[in-house]
C-alpha positions in Angstrom: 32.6 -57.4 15.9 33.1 -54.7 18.4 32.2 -55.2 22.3 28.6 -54.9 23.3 27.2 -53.9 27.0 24.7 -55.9 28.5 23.1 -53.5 30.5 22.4 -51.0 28.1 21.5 -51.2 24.4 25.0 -49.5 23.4 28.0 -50.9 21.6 31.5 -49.8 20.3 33.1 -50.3 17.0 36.5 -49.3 17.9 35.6 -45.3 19.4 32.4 -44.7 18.4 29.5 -45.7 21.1 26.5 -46.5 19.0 23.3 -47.0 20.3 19.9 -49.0 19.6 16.6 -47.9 18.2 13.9 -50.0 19.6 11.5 -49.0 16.7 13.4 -49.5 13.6 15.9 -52.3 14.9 19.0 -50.1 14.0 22.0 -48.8 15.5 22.7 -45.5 15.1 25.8 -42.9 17.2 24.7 -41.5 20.2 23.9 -37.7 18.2 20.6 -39.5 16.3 19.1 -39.4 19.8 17.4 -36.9 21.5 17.7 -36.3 25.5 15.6 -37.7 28.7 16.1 -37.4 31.9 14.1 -40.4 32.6 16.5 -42.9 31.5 19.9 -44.0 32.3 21.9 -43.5 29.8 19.5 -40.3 29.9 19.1 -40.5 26.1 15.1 -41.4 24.5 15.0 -45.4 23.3 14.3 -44.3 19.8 16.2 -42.3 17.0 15.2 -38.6 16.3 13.9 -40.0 12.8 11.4 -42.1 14.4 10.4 -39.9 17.3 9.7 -37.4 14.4 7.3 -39.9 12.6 5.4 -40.6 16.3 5.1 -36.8 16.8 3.9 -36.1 13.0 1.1 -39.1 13.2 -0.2 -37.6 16.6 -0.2 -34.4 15.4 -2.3 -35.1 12.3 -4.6 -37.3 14.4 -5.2 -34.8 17.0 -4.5 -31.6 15.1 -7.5 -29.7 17.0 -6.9 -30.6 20.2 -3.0 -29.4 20.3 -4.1 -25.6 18.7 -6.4 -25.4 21.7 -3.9 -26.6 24.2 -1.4 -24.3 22.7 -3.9 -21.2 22.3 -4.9 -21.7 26.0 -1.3 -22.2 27.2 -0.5 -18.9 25.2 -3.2 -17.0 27.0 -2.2 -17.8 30.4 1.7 -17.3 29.8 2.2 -14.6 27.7 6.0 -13.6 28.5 6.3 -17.2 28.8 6.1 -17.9 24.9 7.4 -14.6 23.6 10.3 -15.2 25.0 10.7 -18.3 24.4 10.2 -17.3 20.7 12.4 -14.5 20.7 15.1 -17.0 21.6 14.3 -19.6 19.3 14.5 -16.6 16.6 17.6 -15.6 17.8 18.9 -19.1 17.5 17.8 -20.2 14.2 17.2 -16.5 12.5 19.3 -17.1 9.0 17.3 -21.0 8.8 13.7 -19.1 9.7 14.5 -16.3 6.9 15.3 -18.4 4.6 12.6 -20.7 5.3 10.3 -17.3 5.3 11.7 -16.4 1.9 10.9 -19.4 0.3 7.6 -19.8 1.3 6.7 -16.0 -0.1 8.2 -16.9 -3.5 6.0 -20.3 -3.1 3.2 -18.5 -2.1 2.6 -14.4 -3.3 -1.1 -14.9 -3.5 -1.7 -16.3 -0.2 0.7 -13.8 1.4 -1.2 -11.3 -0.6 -4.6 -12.0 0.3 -3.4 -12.4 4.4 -1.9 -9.1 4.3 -4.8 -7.5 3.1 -7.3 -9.2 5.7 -5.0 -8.2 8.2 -4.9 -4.7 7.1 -8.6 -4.2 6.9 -8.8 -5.7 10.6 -6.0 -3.2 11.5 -6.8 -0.6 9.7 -5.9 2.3 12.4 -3.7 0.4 14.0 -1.3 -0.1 11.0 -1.5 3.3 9.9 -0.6 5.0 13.2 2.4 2.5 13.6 3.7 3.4 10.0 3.2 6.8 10.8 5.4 7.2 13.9 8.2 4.7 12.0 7.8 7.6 9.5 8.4 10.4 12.3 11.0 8.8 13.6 13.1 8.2 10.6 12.5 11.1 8.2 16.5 10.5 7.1 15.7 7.0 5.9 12.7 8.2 4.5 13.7 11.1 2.5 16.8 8.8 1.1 14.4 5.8 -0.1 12.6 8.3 -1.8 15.6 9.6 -3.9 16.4 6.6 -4.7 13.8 5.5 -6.2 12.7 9.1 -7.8 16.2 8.2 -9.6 15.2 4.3 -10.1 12.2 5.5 -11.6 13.2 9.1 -13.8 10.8 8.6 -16.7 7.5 7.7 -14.0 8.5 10.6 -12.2 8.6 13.0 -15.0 5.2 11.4 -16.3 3.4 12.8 -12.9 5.1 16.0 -12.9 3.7 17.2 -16.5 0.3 15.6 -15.5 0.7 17.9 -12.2 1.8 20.9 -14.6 -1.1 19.9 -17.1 -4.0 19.8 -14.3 -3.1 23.1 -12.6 -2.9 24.9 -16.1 -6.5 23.4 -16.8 -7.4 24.2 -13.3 -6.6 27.9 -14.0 -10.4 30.2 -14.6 -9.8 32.1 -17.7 -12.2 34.4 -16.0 -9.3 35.3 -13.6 -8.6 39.2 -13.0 -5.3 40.9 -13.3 -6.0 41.0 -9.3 -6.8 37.7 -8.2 -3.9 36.2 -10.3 -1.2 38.7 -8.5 -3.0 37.6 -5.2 -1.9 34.0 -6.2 1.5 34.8 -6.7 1.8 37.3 -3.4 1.0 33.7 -1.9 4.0 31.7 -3.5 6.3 35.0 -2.3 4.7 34.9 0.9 5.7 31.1 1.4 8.8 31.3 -0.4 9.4 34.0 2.5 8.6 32.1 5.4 10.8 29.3 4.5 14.0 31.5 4.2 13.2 33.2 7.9 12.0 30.3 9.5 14.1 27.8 8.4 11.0 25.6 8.1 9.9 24.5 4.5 6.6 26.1 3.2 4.3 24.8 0.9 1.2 26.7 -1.0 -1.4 24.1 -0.6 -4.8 23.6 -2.7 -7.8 23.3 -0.2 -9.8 21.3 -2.4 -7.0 19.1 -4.7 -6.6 19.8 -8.5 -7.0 15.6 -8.6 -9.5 14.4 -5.8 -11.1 11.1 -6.1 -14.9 13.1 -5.9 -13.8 16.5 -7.2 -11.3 18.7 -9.0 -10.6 22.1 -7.0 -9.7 25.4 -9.0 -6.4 27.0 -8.8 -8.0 30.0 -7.6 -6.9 32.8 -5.3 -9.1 31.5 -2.4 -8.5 27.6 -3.0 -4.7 28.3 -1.9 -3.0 28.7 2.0 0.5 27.9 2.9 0.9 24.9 5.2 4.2 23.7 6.5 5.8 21.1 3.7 5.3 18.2 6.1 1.8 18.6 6.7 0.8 19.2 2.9 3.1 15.9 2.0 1.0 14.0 4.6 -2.5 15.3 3.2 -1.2 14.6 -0.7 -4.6 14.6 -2.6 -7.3 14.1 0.4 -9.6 17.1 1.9 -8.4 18.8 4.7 -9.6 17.8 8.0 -12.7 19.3 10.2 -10.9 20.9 12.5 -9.6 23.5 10.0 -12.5 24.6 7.8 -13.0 26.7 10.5 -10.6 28.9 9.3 -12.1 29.8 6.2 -15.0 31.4 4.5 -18.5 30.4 3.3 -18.1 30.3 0.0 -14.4 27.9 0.3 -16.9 25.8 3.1 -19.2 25.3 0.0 -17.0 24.2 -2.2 -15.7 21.7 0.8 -19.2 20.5 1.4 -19.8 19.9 -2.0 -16.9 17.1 -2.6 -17.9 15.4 0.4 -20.9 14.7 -0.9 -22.0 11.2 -2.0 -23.7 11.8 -5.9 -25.7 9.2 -7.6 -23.7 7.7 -11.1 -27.1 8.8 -13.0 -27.3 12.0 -12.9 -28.7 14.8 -15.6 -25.8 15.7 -18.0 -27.5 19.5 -18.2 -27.4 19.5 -14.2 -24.8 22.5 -13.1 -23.9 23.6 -9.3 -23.0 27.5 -8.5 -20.6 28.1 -5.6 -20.6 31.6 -5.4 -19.8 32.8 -8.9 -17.7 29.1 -10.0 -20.1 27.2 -12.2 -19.4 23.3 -11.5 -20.6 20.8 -14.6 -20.9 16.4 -14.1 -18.5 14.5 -16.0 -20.7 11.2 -16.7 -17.9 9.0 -17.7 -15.6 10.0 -14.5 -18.3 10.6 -12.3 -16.6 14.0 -10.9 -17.9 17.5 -10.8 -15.9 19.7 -12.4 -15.5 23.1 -13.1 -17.1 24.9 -16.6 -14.3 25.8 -18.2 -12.8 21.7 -17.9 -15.6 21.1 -20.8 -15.5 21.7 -24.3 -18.2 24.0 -26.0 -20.9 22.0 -27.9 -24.4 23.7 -29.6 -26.2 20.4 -29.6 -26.7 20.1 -26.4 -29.0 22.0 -24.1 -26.6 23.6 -22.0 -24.2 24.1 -24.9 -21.5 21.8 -23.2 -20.6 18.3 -24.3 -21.2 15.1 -21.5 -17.7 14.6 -21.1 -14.8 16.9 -19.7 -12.0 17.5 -22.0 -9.5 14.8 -20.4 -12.2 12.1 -20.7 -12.4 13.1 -24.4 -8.9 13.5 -24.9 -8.5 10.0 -23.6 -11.5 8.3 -26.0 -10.0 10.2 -28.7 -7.1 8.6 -28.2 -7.8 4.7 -27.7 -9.8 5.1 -30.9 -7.4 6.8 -32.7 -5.5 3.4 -31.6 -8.1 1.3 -32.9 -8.4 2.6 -35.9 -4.7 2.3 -36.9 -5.0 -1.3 -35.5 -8.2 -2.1 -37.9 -6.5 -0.4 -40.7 -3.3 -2.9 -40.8 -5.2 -5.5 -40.8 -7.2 -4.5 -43.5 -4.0 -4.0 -45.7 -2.7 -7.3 -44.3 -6.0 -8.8 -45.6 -5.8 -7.5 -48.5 -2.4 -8.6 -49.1 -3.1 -12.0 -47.9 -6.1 -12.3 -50.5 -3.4 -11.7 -54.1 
């Protein structure tokens, strides 16, 4: 048995100093404890493990009470606590990552529903942050796009023949000779500027070929040649206020009439003139449209069908789908039945 001091609950067993828990009536090395100044030895009188259990039970009793002492604390010392969390982080950052990965694999829709509540509440906020980060590393930006434009070939080339698709059907047959060498003076004109400037040009569509209200014409006066960086930012939104000062009535129009708010019901035979651009309302993807975006059809009263031809292109389609789906099991049925 080794040799035990009277004065202080501490033994030793050859070298190691051991040390007694007053709770759990065990002996444990000198590292189980935690610190005090307020004892001799300057070491607490219990073992971490039962400290822990003390501090867990008074925390679940009095849960409320320590979120409002800690919430008020934070409030009067602000530099207080962020630094002392940016040192605890620094500390412990691999066992806090791993701790944070974990609980995200744990927990993807919580995570998921937080972030989204916190974005709504941030709304501005967010988006101004992300937009400087963006400023400020275009390098980083421009190679995470690569990379996943060559992740991601197939989904890429998908949206660039939709792109190709929509400006084709976005082209008036009505066009002149005139207005369509106009359109391409523009392209030149841009193409131009980038090669003197040494900035990169982009012809821009005023009111987009795929806006969530409206689909815009590729039409002389629907195109102006913005700097690459502004037209990426806009992508398929209406331009701001500020600049539809710059333009005419009749592009104004055409402006005004996307921002507005439409009722879903509305009369299939109901057509809009802008100037001399007859506009039609697809019912089944609430958008006005231009004329020529709807097949011709006798039945009706304004000898257009209800639908614009990509909303029947895509019925078509599922029921071609459904049809060759009800088909095999009719032969299977069939089969089955012998």
């Amino acid at each position: 048995m080794g040799k035990i001091n009277k004065f202080t609950p501490h033994k030793f067993i050859g070298n190691i100093e051991l040390k007694h828990c007053s709770r759990c009536d065990c002996w444990f090395i000198l590292d189980l404890f935690g610190k005090s100044k307020s004892t001799k030895d300057l070491l607490l009188c219990i073992c971490r493990k039962c400290s822990a259990e003390i501090s867990r039970n008074y925390y679940i009793k009095n849960t409320q009470k320590i979120k409002e002492k800690v919430k008020k604390y934070t409030e009067e010392n602000p530099n207080i606590r962020l630094k002392a969390s940016r040192k605890y982080y620094k500390n412990n950052k691999n066992e806090l990552n791993r701790r944070a990965r974990e609980y995200k694999k744990c927990n993807p829709e919580k995570i998921k529903e937080r972030s989204r509540k916190n974005y709504i509440k941030n709304k501005e906020k967010i988006t101004e942050r992300n937009k400087k980060w963006v400023e400020n590393n275009r390098d980083k930006v421009r190679a995470s796009a690569r990379k996943s434009a060559k992740k991601n070939a197939a989904r890429v080339n998908a949206f660039n023949s939709k792109r190709r698709a929509d400006k084709l059907n976005a082209t008036p047959k009505w066009l002149t000779d005139e207005q369509i060498s106009s359109m391409q003076s523009v392209y030149k004109e841009s193409h131009r500027l980038t090669k003197e400037t040494g900035i990169k040009y982009h012809v821009d569509h005023i009111v987009p070929l795929r806006g969530k209200t409206v689909c815009g014409l590729h039409v002389p006066w629907n195109l102006r040649i913005v700097k690459a960086e502004e037209n990426l930012h806009k992508l398929n939104k209406l331009i701001d206020v500020e600049i539809r000062d710059t333009f005419d009535d009749s592009i104004i129009e055409i402006i005004k009439l996307t921002t507005e708010k439409y009722e879903k019901i509305i009369d299939s035979s109901k057509h809009r003139f802008i100037g001399e651009v007859e506009f039609k309302y697809c019912k089944r993807c609430n958008q006005w449209k231009v004329i020529d975006l709807f097949s011709k059809d006798k039945t009706n009263t304004d000898g257009y069908r209800f639908y614009c031809k990509e909303c029947v292109s895509e019925y078509m389609k599922k029921a071609k789908e459904n049809k060759v789906i009800n088909k095999t099991e009719e032969i299977i049925d069939n089969n089955l039945s012998y």
